[in-house]
C-alpha positions in Angstrom: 1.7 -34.2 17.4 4.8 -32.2 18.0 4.2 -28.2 19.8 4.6 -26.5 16.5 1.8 -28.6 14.6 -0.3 -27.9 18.1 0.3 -24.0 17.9 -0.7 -23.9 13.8 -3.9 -26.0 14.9 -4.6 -23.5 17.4 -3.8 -20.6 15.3 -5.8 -21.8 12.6 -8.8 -22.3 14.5 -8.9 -18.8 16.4 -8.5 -16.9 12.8 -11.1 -18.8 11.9 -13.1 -17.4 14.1 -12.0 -14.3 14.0 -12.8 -14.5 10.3 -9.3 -13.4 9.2 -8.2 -15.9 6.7 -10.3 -14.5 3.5 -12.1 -17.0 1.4 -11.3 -17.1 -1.7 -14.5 -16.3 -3.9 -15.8 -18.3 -6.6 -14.1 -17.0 -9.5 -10.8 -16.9 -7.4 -8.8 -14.3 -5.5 -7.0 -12.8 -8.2 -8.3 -8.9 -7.6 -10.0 -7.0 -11.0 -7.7 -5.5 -13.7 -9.9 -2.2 -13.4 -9.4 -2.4 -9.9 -5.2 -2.7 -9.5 -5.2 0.2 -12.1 -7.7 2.4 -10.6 -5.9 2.1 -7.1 -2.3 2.4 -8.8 -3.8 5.5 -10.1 -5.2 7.0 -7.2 -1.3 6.1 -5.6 0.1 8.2 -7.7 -2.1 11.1 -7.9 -2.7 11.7 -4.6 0.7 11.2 -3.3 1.3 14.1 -6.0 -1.4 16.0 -4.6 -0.4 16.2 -1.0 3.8 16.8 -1.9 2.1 19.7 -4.2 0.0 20.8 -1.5 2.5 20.6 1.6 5.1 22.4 -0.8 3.1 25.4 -1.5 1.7 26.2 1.7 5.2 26.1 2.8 6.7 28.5 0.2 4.0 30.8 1.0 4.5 30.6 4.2 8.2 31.1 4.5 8.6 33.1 1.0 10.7 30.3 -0.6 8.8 30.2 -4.1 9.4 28.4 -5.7 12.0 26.1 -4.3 10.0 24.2 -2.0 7.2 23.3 -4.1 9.5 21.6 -6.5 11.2 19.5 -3.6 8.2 18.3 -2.6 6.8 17.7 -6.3 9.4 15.3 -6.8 9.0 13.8 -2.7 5.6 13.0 -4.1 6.2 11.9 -7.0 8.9 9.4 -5.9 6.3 8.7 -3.1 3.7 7.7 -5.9 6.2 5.4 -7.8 7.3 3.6 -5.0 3.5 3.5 -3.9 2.9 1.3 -7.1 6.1 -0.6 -6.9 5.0 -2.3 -3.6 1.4 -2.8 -4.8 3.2 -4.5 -7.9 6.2 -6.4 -5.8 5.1 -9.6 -3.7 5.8 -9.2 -0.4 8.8 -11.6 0.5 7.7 -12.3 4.8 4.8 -14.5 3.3 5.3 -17.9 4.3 4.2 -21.0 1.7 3.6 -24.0 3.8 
């Protein structure tokens, strides 16, 4: 047994007792439909929300209307897309041994 097999041994034991590798369920570990779309959603909307939000606080605050409400309406918007375009891309670190 070579020191890399040792170290994935070891590795492998103490997430397992950690209880940090997740266990697949019965069905599988493929999450809900409802689920994906309901947090995509909520992405989007509240990444709106707070751009909106931060954007007309501060053109009330500095007397900018409305100029800085539409920056950040699109900084939240683009925030919201690219939300759900990393919930939707696979992450490309993850190792397939």
């Amino acid at each position: 047994m070579n020191e890399r097999e040792s170290l994935d041994r070891r590795l492998k034991a103490a997430r397992d007792r950690q209880g940090l590798d997740k266990v697949p369920d019965a069905k599988g570990a493929l999450p809900s439909t409802w689920g994906v779309g309901l947090r995509a959603g909520v992405e989007v909307v509240s990444a709106l929300v707070v751009g909106v939000g931060l954007g007309l606080v501060l053109d009330r605050w500095l007397g900018t209307w409305p100029w800085l409400f539409l920056v950040f309406f699109v900084l939240g918007a683009a925030a919201g897309v690219l939300n759900v375009y990393r919930l939707f891309t696979p992450r490309s670190g993850a190792r397939k041994d």
